[in-house]
N, C-alpha and C positions, 0 to 999 in steps of 0.2 A: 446536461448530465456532467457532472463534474469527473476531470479526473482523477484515476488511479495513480503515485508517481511511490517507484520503487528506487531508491536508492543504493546503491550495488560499486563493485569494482570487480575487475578483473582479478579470476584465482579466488572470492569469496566462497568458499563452499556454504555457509551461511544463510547467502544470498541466493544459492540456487536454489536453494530448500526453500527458501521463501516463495521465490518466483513460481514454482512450481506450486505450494498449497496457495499461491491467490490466484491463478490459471485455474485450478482445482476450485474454489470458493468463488468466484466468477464465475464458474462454468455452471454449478449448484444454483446460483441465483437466476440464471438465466434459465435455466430447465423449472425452475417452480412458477417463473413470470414476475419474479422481483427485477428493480433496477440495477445493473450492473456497469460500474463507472470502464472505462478504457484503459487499460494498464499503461503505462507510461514507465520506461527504464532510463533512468540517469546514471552514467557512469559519474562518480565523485572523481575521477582523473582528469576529466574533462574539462573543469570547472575548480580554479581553485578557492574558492569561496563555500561550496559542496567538498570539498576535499579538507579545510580545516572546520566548517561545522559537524561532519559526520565520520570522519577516520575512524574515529573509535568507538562508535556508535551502530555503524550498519547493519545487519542490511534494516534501513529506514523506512517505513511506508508513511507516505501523506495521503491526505485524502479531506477536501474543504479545508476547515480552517483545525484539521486533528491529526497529532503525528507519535507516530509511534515508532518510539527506537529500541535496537534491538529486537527487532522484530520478528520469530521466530515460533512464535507459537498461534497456527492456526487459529486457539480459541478465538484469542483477542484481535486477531486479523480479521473474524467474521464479526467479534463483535464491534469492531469499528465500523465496520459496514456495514450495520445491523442500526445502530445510533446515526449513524450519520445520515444515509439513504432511506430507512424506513419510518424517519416522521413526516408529518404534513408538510408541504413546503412549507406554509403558514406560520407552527410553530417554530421554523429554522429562523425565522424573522427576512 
């Protein structure tokens, strides 16, 4: 199962909003018996390479080989994980 990796900094209010609808959208797929990846949080202060790719970008979600900045809107949070986790493995190649 691939992870979930959320992008964040300290003082993001942005980012809690985030953290919280894919805790919420994670929690949905696991109550219907879809796959749900492992959240994974990365402070960009941590890491200055994270820190000048995504400053002005946050809060970030990755997820395989698809990312999404500014990332803020449930819709498109589930629908990454909708694309990404709900094909065959087969079609992923």
């Amino acid at each position: 199962m691939d992870e979930l990796y959320l992008y964040t900094r300290t003082g993001c209010h942005l980012c809690d909003e985030t953290h919280t609808a894919i805790v919420q959208l994670l929690a949905e797929r696991e109550a219907a018996g879809l796959p749900a990846p492992t959240l994974v949080e990365r402070d960009i202060d941590t890491n200055e390479n994270w820190q000048r790719a995504f400053m002005t970008t946050i809060p970030v979600v990755e997820l395989a080989d698809r990312r999404l900045e500014l990332a803020t809107s449930p819709a498109r949070i589930r629908r990454l994980l909708a694309d990404v986790l709900d094909v065959p493995a087969a079609a992923r190649g």
